[in-house]
N, C-alpha and C positions, 0 to 999 in steps of 0.2 A: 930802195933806189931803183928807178926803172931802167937803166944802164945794163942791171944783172940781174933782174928780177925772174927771167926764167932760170937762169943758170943759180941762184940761190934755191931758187925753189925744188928743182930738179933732184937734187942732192934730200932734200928733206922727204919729199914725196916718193923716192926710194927707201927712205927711212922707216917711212910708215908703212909701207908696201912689206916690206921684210918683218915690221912688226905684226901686220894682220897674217900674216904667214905663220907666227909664232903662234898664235890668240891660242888661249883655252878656254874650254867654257870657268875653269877657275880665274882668268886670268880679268874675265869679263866681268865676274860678278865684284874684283876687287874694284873696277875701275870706280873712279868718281861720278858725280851724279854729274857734270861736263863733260866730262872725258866719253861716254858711252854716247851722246847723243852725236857730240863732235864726230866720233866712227863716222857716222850715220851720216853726218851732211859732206864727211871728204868722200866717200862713197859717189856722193847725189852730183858733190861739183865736180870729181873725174867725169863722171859721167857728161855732164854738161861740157865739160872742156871739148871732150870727143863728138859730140853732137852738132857743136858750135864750129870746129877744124872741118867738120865735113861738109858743113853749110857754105862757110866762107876760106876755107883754105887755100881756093885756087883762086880767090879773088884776089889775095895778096902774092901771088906766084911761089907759094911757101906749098909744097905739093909731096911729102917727106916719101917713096919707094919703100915697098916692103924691105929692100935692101939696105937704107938707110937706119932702116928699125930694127934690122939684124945686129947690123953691123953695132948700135948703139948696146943693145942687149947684150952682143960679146966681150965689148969694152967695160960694162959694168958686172962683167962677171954670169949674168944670165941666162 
């Protein structure tokens, strides 16, 4: 639903975040022959998301302060 489509996602993509954090190289060699390439494309689309915010961010007057970023990181425990 696009209503809460960042805010589902937000949640998950910290999920993953704490998982590659865990990673071992054992942990990698279990993964699935999907699961390891998938690494590899949330990797490519963070990436893209943050290349894409800085292109058009202040065109939509969504402009997030390092302080805003902090302040999010504190709340999620970071």
């Amino acid at each position: 639903m696009s209503y809460c489509r960042f805010e589902n996602t937000t949640g998950d993509l910290r999920d993953c975040i704490d998982a590659l954090g865990e990673l071992t190289q054992d942990k990698v060699n279990r993964m699935s022959q999907h699961e390891r390439p998938a690494v590899l494309e949330l990797i490519s689309l963070c990436q893209e998301v943050v290349e894409r915010f800085d292109e058009y961010g202040d065109a939509y007057e969504f402009n997030p302060t390092q302080e805003m970023i902090k302040k999010s990181h504190e709340k999620e425990g970071y």
